[in-house]
C-alpha positions as a printed Julia matrix, in Angstrom:
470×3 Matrix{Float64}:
 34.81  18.96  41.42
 36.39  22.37  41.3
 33.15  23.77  43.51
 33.88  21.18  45.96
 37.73  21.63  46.25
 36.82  25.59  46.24
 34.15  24.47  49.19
 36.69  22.37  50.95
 39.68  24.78  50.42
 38.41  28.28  50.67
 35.16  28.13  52.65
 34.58  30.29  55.61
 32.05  29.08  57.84
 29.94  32.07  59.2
 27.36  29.71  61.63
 26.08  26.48  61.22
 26.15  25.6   57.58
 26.7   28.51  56.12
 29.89  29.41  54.48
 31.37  32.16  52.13
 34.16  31.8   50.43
 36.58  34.45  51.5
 38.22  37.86  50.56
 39.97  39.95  52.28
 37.64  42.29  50.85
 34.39  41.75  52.83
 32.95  43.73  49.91
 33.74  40.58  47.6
 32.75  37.49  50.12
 30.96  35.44  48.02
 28.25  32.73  49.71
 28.31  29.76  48.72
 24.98  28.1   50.88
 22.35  29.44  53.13
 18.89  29.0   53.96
 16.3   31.74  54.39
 17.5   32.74  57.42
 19.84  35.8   56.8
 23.23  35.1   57.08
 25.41  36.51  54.61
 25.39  40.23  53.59
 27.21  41.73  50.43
 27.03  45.32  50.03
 24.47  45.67  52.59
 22.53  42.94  51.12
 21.02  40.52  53.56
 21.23  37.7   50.98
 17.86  34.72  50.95
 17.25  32.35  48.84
 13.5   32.3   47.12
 14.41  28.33  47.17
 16.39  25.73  48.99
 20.14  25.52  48.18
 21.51  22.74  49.38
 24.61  22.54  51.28
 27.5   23.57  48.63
 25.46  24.88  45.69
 27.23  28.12  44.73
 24.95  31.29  45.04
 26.72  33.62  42.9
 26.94  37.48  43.14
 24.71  37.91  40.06
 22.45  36.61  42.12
 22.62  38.62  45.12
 22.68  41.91  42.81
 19.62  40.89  41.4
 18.12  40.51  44.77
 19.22  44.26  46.04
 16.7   45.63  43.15
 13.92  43.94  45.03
 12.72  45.62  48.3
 10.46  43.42  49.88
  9.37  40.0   48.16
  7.47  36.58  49.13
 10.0   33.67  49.86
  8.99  30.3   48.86
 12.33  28.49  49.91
  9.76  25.97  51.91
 12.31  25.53  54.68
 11.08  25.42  58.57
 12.66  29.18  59.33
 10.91  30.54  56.37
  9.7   33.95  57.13
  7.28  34.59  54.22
  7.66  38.52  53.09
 11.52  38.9   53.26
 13.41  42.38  53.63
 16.61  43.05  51.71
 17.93  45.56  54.39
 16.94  42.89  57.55
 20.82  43.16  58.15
 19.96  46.34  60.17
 17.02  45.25  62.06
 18.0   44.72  65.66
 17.48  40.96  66.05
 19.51  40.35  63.27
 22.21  42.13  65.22
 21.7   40.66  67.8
 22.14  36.93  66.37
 24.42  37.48  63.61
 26.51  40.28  65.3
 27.49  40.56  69.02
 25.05  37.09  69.65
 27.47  35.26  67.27
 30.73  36.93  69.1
 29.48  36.15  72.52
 28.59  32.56  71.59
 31.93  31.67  69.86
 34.13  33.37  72.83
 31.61  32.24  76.09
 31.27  35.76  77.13
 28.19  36.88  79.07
 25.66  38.88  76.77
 25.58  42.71  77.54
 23.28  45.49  76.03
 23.93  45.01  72.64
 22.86  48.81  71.62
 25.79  49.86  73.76
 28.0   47.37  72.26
 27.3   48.32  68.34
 27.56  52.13  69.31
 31.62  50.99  70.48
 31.64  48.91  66.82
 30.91  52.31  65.08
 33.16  54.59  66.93
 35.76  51.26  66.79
 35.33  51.83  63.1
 35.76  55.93  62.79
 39.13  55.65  64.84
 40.51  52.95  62.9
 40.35  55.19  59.92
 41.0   58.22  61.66
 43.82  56.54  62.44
 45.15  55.06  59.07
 44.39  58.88  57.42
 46.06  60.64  59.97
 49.1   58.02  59.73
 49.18  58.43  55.58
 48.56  62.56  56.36
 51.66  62.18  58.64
 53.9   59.75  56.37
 52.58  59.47  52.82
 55.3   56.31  52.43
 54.27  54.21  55.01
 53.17  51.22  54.35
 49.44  49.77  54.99
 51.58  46.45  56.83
 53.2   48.95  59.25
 50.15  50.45  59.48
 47.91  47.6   60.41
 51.26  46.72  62.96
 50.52  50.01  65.1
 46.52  49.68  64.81
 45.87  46.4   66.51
 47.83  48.33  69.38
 45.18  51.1   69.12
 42.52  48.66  69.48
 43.36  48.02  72.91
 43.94  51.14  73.78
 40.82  52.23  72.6
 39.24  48.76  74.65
 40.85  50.46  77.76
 39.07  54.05  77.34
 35.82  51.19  76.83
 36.35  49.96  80.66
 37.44  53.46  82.05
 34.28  55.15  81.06
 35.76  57.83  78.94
 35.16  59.32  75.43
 36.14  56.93  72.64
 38.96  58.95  70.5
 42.22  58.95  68.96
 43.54  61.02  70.69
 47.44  62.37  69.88
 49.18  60.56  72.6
 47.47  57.25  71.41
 48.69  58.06  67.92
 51.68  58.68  68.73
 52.38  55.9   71.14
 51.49  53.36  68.58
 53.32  54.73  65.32
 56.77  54.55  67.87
 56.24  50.54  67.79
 57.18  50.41  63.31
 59.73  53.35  63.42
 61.41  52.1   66.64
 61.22  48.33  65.05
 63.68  49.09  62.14
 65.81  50.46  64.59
 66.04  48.22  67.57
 65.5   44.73  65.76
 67.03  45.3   62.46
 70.09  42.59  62.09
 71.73  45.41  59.71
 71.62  48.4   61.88
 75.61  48.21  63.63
 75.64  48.24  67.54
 76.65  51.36  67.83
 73.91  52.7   66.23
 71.53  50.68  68.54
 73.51  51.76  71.19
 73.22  55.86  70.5
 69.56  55.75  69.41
 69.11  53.79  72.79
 71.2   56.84  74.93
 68.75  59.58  72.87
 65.9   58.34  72.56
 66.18  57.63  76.56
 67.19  61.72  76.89
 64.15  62.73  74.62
 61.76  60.85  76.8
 63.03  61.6   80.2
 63.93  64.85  79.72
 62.28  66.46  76.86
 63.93  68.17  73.75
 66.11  71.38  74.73
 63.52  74.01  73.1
 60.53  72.14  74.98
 57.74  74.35  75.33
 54.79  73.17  77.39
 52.58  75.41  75.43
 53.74  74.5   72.27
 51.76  72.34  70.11
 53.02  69.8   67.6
 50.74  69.84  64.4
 51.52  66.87  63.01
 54.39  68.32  60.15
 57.53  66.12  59.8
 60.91  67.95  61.97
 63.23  69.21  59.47
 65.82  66.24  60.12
 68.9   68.36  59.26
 68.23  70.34  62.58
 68.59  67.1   64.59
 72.27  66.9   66.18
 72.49  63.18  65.46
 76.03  60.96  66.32
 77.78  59.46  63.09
 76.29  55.98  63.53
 72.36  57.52  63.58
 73.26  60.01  59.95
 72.33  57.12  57.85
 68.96  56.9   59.84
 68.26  60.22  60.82
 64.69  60.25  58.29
 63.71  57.6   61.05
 64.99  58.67  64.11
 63.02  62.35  63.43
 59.7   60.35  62.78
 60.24  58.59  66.22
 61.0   62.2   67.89
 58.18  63.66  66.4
 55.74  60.56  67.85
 57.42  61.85  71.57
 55.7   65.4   70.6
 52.33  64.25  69.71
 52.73  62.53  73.28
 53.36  65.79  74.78
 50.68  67.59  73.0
 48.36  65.7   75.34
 50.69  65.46  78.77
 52.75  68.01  79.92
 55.95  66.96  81.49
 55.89  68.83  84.75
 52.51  67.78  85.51
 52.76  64.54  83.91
 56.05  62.71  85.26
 54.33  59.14  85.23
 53.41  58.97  81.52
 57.06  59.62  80.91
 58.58  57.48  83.08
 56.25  54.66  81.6
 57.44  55.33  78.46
 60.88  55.5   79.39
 60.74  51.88  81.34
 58.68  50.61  78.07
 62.53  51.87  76.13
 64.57  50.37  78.45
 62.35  47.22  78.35
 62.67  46.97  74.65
 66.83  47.87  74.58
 66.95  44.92  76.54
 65.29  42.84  74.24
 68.53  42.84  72.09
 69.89  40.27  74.3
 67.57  37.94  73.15
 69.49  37.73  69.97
 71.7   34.69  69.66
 75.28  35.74  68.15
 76.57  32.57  66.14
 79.39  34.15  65.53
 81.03  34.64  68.86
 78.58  32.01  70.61
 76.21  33.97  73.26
 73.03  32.31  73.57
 70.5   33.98  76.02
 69.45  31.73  78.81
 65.74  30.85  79.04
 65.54  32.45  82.39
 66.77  35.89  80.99
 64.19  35.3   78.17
 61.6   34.98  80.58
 62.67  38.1   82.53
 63.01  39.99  79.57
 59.67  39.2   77.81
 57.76  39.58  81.29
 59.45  43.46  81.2
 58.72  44.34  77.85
 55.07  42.98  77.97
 53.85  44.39  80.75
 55.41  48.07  80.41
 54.42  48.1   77.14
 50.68  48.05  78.58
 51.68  49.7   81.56
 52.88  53.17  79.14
 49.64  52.81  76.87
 47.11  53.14  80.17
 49.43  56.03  81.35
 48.79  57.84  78.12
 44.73  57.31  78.46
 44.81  57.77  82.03
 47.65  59.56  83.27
 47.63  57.64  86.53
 47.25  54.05  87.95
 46.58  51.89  90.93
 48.93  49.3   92.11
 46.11  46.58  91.56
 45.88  48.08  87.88
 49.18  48.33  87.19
 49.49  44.43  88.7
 46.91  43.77  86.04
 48.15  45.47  83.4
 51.78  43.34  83.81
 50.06  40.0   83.92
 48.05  40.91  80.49
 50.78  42.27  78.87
 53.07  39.28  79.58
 50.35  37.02  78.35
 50.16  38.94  74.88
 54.63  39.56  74.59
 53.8   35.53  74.53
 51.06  35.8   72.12
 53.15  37.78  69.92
 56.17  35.74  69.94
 54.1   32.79  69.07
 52.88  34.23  65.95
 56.51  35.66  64.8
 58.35  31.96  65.82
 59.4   31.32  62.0
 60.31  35.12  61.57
 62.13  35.13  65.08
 63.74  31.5   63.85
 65.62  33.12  60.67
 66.75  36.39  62.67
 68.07  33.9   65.71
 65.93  35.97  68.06
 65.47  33.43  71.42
 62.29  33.9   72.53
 60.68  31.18  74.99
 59.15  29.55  71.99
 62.3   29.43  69.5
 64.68  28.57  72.59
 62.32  25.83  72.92
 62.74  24.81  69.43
 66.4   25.56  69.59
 66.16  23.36  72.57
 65.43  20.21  70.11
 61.93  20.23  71.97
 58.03  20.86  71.06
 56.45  23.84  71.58
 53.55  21.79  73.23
 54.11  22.53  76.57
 54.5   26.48  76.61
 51.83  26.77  74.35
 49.22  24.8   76.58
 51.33  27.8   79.68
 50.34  29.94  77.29
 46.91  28.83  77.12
 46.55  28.55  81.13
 47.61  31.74  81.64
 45.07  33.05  79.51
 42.36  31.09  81.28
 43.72  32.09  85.09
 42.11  34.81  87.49
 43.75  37.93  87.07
 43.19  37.95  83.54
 39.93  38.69  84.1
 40.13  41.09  87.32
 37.06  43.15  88.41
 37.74  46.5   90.15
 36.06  48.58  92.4
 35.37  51.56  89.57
 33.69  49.02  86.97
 30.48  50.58  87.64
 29.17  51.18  83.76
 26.78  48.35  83.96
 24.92  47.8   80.32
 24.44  44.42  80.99
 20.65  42.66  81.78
 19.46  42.26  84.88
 20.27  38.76  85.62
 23.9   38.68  84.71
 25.05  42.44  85.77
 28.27  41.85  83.73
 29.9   45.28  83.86
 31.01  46.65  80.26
 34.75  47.05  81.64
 34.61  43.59  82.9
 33.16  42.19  79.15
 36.0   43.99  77.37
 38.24  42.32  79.42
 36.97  38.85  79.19
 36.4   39.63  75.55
 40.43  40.7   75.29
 41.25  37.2   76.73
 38.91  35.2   74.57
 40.24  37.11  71.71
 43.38  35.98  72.38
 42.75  32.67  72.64
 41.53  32.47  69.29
 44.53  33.95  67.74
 46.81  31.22  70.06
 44.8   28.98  68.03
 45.43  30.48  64.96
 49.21  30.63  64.74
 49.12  27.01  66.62
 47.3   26.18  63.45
 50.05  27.21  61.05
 52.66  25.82  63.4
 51.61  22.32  62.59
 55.56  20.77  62.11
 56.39  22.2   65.42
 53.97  20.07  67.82
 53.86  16.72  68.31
 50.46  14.9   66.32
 48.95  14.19  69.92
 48.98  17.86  71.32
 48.2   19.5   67.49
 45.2   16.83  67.19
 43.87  17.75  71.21
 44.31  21.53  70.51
 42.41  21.51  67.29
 39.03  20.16  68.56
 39.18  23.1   71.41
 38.95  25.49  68.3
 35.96  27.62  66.75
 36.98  26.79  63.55
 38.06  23.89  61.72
 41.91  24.12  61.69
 42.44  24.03  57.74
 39.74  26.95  58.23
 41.73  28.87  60.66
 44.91  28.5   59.55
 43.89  30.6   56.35
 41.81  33.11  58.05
 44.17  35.73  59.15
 41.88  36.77  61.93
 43.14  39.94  62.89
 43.09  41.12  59.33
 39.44  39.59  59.26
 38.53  41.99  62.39
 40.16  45.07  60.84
 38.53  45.14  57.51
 34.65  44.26  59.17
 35.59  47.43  61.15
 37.06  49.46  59.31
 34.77  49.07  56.21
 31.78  48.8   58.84
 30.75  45.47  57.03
 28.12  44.4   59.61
């Protein structure tokens, strides 16, 4: 009984009945069935029965470790995909890559196949940046946290998808480093309820100055290397003294920016960051004040979340880039919208308890469902210009029949993505969507939803890539 509730409870389906049971460890999954087809890997270890295990029997890690002192042995599991003399290190042959890697990803998402050699070569350098990233971040600020961490690296991610569909060099670079550690340090500051107004209102005049203008000592051939500022040289206002550890971290972000873009050559970058600043000052008005009765309006929300979104993606293509195209930058503004909503979706119980109105939580605060702008939500995703084509998409790796270009399968693969974490936080919304709409949504999912809801997908994603499980 325990092995079933564990089964029931804790199983995470991989393909068609197979199942581990998870940890956010991928080191630890433990599988639970399989036939002799390889589908489950611990360690490296493409795990096959020498028998039949039915659907449930627990296949326990003693098991697999025996299995990795065997090279090569004969399977007599008698099932119709035996494959006789089995390989413990089949994980890295190519067709098992190819159906158990980017196969499975491109089945579960609907994306058109592309060269898959091309595809794992972006997996590995995914992998190195995302812990280039997370050592240079602890190098940086040894008390950061690995939450805050994670909270800047999903941001990376798509940065790093963008330098996939421009055609240039996967790296983490400074500018991307810096651009995405400003999003925890900027956080305390701008959405903390304890932080006073004034404060918020200062850091918002400063900060503005540092990124328009530059610091007063700027020196274009300076180069920032990645030392916290001496704090007590910063000529902070009263209200900023009791966060002035902070606001230095935040100023020394600007200079990793400007290790990569001078100012005088590089007045777009800044003025994308700038209008990404401005974008989230404004965002303060979407806090409801019980106390002397201002309530944003839903229109305001709307106007503020479409800002914020897509200048927020606007700034991070400026910093791989340095320049866009109006259609790009149109682009860029409908995705980022689409994932401000995404985000606010997922943070509608945290946003709840800090009375931040959002379109989700004034819906809520509304007395209403969030049924309908979660199936908006869910349109949006699906409509045209999420998944523009442009005229310099010309890296095709794709076969012959489809000619998918690689820019336009990141982006379709960004939008699929994000489907599946809609899905996700629908899936732990559960008391705040009518039985109808929560029952329809669920059988458009991937995954059962007392599967998903546990899952923590993006956490999933980062630790395959980071530890280079697969």
């Amino acid at each position: 009984e325990e092995l079933i509730y564990q089964f029931i409870v804790s199983a995470w389906p991989i393909c068609d009945n197979v199942f581990i049971l998870w940890h956010e460890d991928s080191r630890k999954w433990t599988p639970i069935n399989h036939s002799c087809d390889p589908n489950v890997w611990i360690n490296g270890l493409d795990c096959i029965a020498r028998r039949y295990i039915p659907l449930g029997e627990e296949l326990t890690i003693d098991y697999a470790t025996y299995l990795t002192t065997i090279p090569s042995f004969q399977c007599w599991c008698g099932t119709s995909i035996c494959r006789g003399q089995i390989k413990s290190d089949a994980y890295k042959e190519k067709w098992f890559q190819d159906r158990y890697g980017f196969g499975l990803w491109n089945d579960m998402f609907n994306v058109p196949p592309v060269n898959t050699a091309v595809l794992y070569g972006i997996y590995q350098s995914l992998g190195r940046i995302t812990n280039e990233f997370l050592e240079k971040g602890k190098r940086y600020d040894p008390t950061i946290d690995d939450d805050e961490l994670f909270k800047a690296g999903r941001t990376v991610w798509f940065m790093i998808a963008f330098q996939t569909q421009m055609n240039l060099s996967l790296s983490l670079t400074d500018s991307i480093f810096g651009y995405n550690m400003l999003y925890p340090y900027t956080d305390d500051l701008v959405d903390c309820n304890d932080v006073s107004r004034e404060a918020k209102k200062d850091f918002a005049r400063i900060f503005h100055e540092r990124l328009l203008i530059g610091a007063s000592n700027y020196d274009p051939k300076s180069h920032f290397n990645g030392q916290q500022s001496n704090v007590t040289l910063l000529k902070l206002p009263p209200s900023l003294q009791p966060y002035a550890d902070r606001v230095g971290k935040i100023f020394d972000m600007v200079k990793f920016i400007e290790n990569d873009w001078t100012r005088n050559e590089h007045q777009g970058v800044y003025m994308g960051l700038v209008t990404i600043h401005e974008s989230q000052m404004k965002s303060t008005l979407q806090h409801a004040q019980p106390d002397n009765g201002y309530i944003p309006t839903m229109a305001q929300i709307e106007q503020i979340s479409a800002e914020k979104g897509g200048a927020s993606l606007i700034a991070a293509v400026f910093l791989i880039e340095g320049r866009l195209t109006r259609a790009k930058m149109a682009y860029l503004e409908y995705l980022g919208f689409g994932l401000q909503m995404l985000d606010d979706l997922q943070d509608v119980e945290e946003d709840m308890k800090n009375n931040h109105r959002t379109i989700f939580t004034q819906s809520l605060a509304d007395g209403q469902t969030l049924d309908a702008p979660t199936a908006r939500l869910i349109q949006y995703c699906y409509y045209a210009p999420a998944f523009e084509k442009f005229s310099d998409d010309h890296r095709t790796v794709s076969d012959a029949q489809s000619g998918e270009t690689l820019a336009h399968y990141v982006r379709a693969s960004m939008m699929m993505f994000s489907v599946l974490l809609i899905l996700e936080a629908v899936s732990r919304l559960q008391q705040y969507y009518s039985e109808e709409f929560y029952r329809e949504i669920s059988t458009f999912s991937p995954l059962p939803f007392d599967v998903l809801k546990m899952a923590r997908v993006e956490k999933i994603f980062w630790t395959v890539v980071r530890d280079q499980s697969f």
